[in-house]
N, C-alpha and C positions, 0 to 999 in steps of 0.2 A: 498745651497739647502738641504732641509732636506732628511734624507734616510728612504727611505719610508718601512715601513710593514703591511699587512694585518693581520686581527687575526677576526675569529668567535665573535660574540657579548652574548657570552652568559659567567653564573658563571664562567663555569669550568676553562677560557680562563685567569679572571681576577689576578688571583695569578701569572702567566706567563707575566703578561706585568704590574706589580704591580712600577715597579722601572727601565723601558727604560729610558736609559741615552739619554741628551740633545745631539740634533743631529739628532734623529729618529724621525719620526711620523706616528702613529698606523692608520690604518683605519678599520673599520668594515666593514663586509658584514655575511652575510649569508654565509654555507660550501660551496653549489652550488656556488652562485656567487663568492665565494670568489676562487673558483678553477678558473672558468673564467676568472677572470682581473688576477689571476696569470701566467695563459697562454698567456693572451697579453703580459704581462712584466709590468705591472702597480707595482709591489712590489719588493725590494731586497730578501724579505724573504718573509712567509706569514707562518699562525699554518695551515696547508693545512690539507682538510682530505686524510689519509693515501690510500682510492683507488685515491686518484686524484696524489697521487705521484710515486703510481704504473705507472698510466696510461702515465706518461710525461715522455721519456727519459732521456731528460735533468736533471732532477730535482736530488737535492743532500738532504740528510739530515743531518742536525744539530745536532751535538754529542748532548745529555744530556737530555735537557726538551723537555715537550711533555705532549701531554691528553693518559692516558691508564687504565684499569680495569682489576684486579684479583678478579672476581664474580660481586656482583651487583655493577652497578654504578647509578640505579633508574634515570637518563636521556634518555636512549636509551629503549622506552619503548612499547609493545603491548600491546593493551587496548581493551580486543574484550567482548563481548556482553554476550558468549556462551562460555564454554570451548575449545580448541584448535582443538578437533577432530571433532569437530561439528560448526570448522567456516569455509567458503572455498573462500571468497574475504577479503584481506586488502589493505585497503588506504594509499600509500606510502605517505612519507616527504619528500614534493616538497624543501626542503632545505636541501636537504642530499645526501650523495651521496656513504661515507663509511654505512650508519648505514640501508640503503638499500637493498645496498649490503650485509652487514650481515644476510638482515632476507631473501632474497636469498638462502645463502649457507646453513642456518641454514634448513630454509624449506626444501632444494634440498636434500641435503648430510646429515640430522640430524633426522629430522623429516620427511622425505621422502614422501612430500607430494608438491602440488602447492597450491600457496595460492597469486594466482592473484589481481591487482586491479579488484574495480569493475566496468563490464560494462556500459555505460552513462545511470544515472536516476537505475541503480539497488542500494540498503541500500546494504554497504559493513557491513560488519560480526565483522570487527575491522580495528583500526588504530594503526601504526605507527608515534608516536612524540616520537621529540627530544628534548634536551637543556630545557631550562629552560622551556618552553611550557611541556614539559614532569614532569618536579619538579612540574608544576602547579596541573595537573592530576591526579598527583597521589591518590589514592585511591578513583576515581571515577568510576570504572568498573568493572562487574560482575569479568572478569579474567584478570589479567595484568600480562606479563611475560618480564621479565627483559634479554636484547637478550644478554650481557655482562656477566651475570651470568649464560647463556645457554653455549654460546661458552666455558666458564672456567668451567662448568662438563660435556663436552662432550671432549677439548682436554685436560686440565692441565695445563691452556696458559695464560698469561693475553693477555686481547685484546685492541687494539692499534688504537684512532680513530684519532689522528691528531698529527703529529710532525711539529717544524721548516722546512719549503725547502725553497732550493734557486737555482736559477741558475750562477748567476754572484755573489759572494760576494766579499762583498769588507773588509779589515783587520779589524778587531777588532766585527766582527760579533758577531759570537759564543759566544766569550769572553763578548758581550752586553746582549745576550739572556739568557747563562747563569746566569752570575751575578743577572739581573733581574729576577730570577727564586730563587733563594736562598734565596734573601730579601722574594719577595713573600710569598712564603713558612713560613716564620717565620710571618708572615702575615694573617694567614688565617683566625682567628677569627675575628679581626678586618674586615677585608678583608669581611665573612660572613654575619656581624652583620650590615655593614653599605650596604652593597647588598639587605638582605631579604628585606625591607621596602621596596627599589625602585621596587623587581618584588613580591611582595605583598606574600611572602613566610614565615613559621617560620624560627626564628633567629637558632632554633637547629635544625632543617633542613640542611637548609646552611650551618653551622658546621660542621654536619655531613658531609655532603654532598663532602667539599674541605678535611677533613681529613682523611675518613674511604674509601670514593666510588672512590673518581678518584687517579689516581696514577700520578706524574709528570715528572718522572725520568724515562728515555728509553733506562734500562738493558738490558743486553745480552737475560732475558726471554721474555722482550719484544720483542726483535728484531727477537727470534723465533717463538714467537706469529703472528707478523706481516709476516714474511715470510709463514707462514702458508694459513694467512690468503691469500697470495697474490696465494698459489698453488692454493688451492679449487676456489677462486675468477674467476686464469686462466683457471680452467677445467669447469668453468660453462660459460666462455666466455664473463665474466664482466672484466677484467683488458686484457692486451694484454699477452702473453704468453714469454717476456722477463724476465730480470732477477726482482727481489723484490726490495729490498732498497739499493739506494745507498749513501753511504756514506762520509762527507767531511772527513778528516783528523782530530782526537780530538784534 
């Protein structure tokens, strides 16, 4: 029987499962869904997003790789109409669950304001896309604010949207996901170049995109970033007010 993982279906994800050794098999889902069937137990592992590993006791994380941003990572993106002070409904991404959350805290605790969906049949003011739906967008809107590069000039932090979690592993985990993160990595252009065509994107886009925007490696400033993220998340009452990450043995 194969050991199963979950992982998000977009760019970012592809340098991370570039070289799973035989043995495993990947599935896709959406973040939402993908935190769901991780809560049944459908996955050994899954690239979770990071509130949804807040939110699960059980859940441990995977030393090393990971999805993370020190300023823009132009995936995680507001796309509104009107400038910020002059919008007052957005449209969350029914596929998200950290990147929601972030525009949450950011609203609450940053910008000090609510910026609700909109009520049924009212034109919301802006949206909220992510993943590659987001890389599509780009430069379609009067104002687009990139919430990754908000959080990194308000704290100093990179911000952390998905690690490895797992509940039950089994030996040679870690040691699969990293490896396969390393190749990856040396990977990326290729990696970019055979991507952009399938989600109808530029090749130097994509490029850009795996080697300046997202970060893969989930250091000690990440690990404070995501603890960050997980206080404000608790004090706005979107995570439980437990401890933050927990972590396998590296």
């Amino acid at each position: 029987m194969p050991r199963i993982l979950g992982s998000v279906p977009y760019l970012n994800a592809r340098p991370l499962l570039a070289a799973i050794p035989a043995g495993f098999e990947v599935r896709e889902a959406p973040p939402a869904e993908l935190a769901a069937r991780f809560a049944r137990g459908e996955f050994e592992a899954a690239l979770l997003p990071i509130v949804d590993a807040f939110r699960n006791p059980a859940a441990r994380v995977v030393p090393g790789p990971g999805i993370a941003a020190r300023g823009e990572v132009l995936s995680v993106r507001l796309f509104l109409d009107r400038p910020l002070a002059e919008t007052f409904t957005v449209t969350r991404d029914p596929a998200s669950h950290t990147s929601n959350a972030l525009l949450e805290i950011l609203a609450g605790l940053k910008w000090n304001r609510a910026l609700p969906p909109p009520a049924q049949g009212e034109s919301p003011g802006g949206r909220l896309l992510i993943g590659d739906e987001a890389l599509r967008a780009l430069g379609t809107a009067a104002v687009e604010i990139d919430l990754a590069e908000e959080w990194f000039r308000w704290t100093g932090l990179p911000f952390v949207f998905a690690a490895w979690v797992t509940v039950n592993p089994r030996p040679g985990l870690g040691d699969a996901l990293r490896a396969s993160a390393a190749i990856g990595l040396g990977r990326r252009d290729a990696i970019a170049d055979a991507e952009a065509a399938k989600l109808g994107l530029r090749r130097e886009l994509c490029r850009h995109y795996l080697r300046e925007s997202v970060r893969f490696d989930l250091g000690m400033e990440e690990r404070r970033g995501a603890e960050l993220c997980w206080r404000h998340a608790a004090a706005l009452g979107l995570t439980p007010a437990a401890g933050p990450l927990r972590m396998l043995p590296a």
